[in-house]
C-alpha positions as CSV (number, residue, x, y, z in Angstrom):
1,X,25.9,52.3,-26.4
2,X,28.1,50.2,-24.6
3,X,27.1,45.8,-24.8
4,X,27.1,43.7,-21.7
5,X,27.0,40.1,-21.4
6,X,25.9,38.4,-18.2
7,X,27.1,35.2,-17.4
8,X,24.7,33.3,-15.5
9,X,26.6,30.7,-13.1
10,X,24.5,30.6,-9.5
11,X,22.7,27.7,-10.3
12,X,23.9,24.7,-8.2
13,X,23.5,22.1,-11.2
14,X,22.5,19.2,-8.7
15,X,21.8,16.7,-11.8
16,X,25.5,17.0,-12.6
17,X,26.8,15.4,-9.6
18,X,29.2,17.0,-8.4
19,X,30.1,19.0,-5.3
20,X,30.6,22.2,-5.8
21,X,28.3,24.6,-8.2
22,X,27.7,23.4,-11.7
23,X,29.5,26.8,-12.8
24,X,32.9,26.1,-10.6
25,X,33.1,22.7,-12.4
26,X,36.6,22.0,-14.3
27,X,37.0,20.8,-17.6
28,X,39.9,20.5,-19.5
29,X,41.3,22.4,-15.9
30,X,39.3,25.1,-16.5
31,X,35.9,26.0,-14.7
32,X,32.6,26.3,-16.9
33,X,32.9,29.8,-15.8
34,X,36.2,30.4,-17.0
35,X,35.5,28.7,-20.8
36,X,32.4,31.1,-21.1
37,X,33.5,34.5,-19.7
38,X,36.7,34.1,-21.9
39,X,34.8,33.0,-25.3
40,X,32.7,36.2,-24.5
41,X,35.4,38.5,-23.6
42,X,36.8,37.5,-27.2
43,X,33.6,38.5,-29.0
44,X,33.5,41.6,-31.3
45,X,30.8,44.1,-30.1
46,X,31.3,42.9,-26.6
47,X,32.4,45.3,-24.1
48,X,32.2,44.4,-20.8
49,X,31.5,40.4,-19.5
50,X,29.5,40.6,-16.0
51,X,29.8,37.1,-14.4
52,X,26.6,36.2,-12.0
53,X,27.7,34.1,-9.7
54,X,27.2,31.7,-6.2
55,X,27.9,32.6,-3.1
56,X,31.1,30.0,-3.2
57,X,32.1,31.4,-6.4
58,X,34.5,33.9,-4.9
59,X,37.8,32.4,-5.2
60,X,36.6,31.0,-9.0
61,X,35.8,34.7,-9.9
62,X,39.8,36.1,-8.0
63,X,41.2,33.6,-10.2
64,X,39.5,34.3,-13.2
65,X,40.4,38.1,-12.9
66,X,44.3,36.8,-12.7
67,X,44.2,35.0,-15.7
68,X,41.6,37.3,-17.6
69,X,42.7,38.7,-21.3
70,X,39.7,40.0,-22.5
71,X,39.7,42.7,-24.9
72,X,36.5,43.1,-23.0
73,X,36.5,44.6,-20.2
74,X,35.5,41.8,-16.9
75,X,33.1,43.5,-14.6
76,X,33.0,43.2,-10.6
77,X,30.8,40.4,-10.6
78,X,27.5,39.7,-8.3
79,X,26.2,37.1,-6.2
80,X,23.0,35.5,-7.7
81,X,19.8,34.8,-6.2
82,X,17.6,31.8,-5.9
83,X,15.7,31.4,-9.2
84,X,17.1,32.2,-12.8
85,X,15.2,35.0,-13.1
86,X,16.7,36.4,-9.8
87,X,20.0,36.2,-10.8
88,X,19.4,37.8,-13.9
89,X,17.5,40.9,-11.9
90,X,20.6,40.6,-9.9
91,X,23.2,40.9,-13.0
92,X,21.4,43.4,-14.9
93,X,21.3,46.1,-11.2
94,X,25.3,45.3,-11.3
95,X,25.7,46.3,-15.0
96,X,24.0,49.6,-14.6
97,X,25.7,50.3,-11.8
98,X,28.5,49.6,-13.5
99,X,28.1,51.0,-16.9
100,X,26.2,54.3,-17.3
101,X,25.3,54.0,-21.5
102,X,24.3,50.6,-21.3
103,X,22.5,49.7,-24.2
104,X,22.7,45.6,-25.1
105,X,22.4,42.8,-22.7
106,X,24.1,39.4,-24.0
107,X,22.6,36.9,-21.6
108,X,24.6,33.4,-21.2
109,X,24.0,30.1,-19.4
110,X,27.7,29.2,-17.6
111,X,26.3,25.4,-18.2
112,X,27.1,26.1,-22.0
113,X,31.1,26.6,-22.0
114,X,31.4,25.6,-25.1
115,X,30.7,29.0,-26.4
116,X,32.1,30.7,-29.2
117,X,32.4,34.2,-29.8
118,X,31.0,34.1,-33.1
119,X,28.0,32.9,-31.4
120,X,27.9,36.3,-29.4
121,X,28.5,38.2,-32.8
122,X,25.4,36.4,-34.5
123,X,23.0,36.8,-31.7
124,X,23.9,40.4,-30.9
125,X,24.1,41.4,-35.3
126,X,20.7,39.1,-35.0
127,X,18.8,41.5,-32.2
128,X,19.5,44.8,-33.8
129,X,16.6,44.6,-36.4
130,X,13.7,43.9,-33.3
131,X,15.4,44.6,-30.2
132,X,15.6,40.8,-29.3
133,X,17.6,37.3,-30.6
134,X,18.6,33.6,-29.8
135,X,20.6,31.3,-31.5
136,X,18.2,28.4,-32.7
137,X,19.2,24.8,-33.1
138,X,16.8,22.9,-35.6
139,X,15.4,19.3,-34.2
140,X,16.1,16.3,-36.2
141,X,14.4,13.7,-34.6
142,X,11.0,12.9,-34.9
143,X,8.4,14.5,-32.1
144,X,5.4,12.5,-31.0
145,X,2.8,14.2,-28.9
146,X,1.5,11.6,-26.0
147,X,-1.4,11.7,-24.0
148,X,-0.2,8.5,-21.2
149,X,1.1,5.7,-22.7
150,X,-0.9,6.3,-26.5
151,X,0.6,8.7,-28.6
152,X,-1.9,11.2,-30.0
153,X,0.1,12.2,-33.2
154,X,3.3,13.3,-34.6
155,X,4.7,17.3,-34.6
156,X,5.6,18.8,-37.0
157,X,9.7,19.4,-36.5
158,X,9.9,22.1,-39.2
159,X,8.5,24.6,-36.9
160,X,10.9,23.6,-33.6
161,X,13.9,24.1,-32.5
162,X,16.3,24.0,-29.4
163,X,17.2,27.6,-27.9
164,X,20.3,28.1,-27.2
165,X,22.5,31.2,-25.2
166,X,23.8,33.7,-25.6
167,X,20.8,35.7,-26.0
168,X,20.9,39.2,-27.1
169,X,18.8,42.4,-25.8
170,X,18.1,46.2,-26.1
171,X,18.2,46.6,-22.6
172,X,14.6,48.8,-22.3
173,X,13.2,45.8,-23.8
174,X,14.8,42.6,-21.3
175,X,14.2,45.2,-18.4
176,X,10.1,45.6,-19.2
177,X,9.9,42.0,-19.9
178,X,11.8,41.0,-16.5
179,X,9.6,43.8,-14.8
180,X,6.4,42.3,-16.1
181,X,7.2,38.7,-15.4
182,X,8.0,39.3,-12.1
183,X,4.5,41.8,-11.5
184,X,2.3,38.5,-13.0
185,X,4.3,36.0,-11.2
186,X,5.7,34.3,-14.5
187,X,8.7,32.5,-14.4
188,X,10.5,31.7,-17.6
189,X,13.2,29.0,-18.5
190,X,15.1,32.0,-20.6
191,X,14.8,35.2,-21.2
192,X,13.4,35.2,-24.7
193,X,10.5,33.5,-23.0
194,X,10.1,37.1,-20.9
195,X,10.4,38.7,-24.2
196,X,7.5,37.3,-26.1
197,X,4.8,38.0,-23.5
198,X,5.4,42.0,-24.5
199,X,4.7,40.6,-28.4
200,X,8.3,41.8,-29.4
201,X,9.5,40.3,-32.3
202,X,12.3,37.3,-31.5
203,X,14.6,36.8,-33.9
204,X,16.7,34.1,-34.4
205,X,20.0,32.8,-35.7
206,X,21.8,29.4,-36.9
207,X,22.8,27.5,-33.1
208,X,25.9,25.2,-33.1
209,X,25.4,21.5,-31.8
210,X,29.0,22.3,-29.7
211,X,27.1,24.4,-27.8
212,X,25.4,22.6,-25.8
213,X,24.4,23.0,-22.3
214,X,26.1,20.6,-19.6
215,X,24.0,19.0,-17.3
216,X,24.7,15.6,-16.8
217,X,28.1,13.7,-15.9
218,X,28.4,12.5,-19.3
219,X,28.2,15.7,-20.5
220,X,31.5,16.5,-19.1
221,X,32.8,13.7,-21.0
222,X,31.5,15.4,-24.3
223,X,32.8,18.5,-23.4
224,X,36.5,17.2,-22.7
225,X,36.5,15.3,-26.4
226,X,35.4,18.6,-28.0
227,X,37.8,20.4,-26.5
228,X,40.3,18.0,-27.7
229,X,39.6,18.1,-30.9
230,X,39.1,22.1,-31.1
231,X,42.1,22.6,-28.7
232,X,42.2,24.5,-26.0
233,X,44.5,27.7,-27.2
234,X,41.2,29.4,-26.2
């Protein structure tokens, strides 16, 4: 069954400053967009990328589809809605349009263009034991629960960790838990979130620190010396 990965790049990123959509942001002369639909396009199992994107985002995507390599095939993209969760309904009604033997949805935050496609190729190898994956970063600083100013005691860090994107799917699965979110009015900040309210089993695979998510102006900063120091043949 053929694997999609949805690019998620509506969101308007307002803590990053800037003044166009977080997703149409350059670095290193390339939009956020551009570094993640290409890192997926590269990944092995991958065969279609589906970018999600704003209603400015036109001109990003025409450009994008002139410079695009794959192997994957690039999808038409779609406008995305409101909410995160919208724009994923939105994404996942353009890839089975799109793609009659869909099987696998990759699902990936623009914000994070540091992507690799070995990331892909964990999360999706990751998801075919339970239907459901993300990459997993574990914490290293020390977590105190507070109540106020008092701190009421100190978490153990061996059981956290950061979730990361790409996430990976069986698409039954990321349809229901979409379908039920959005019948009980639950809105999630990811999609493995949706997942665990059916009580399937998340797995989870070894997260990169490079892949983070960009949010705030200084974040641009770290993503240009990264790039740098990976180079950008990419």
């Amino acid at each position: 069954m053929t694997v999609v990965a949805l690019v998620l790049a509506a969101g308007q990123g307002t803590r990053l400053g800037q003044s166009v959509p977080k997703a149409l942001v350059r670095v290193d002369g390339r939009t956020l967009l551009d570094w993640s639909v290409s890192a997926l396009a590269r990944a092995r199992g991958i065969d279609a990328v589906l970018p999600v994107v704003p209603l400015s985002g036109q001109a990003a995507v025409a450009d994008l589809r002139r410079q695009f390599r794959g192997p994957a095939s690039l999808l038409e993209s779609v406008v995305g809605g409101a909410t995160r969760q919208a724009s994923l309904r939105h994404g996942l009604d353009a890839a089975e349009r799109q793609l009659s033997d869909l099987g696998w949805v990759l699902v990936h935050d623009a914000a994070r263009a540091l992507v690799e496609p070995a990331d892909a190729e964990a999360v999706l190898a990751a998801a075919r034991a339970t239907g459901a994956a993300l990459p997993l970063v574990p914490i290293g600083d020390t977590i105190k629960e507070v109540e106020g100013e008092r701190v009421k005691g100190t978490v153990d860090r061996t059981r956290l960790g950061f979730a990361q994107t790409p996430q990976a799917f069986r698409l039954t699965v990321l349809r229901e838990a979409l379908e039920k979110a959005e019948r009980e009015g639950f809105t999630g900040t990811d999609c493995a979130g949706l997942v665990e309210r059916l009580g399937v089993r998340v797995r989870t695979c070894p997260g990169r620190a490079e892949n983070f998510k960009i949010t705030h102006a200084a974040d641009l900063a770290r993503a240009e010396a990264v790039l740098a120091a990976r180079g950008t043949s990419r």
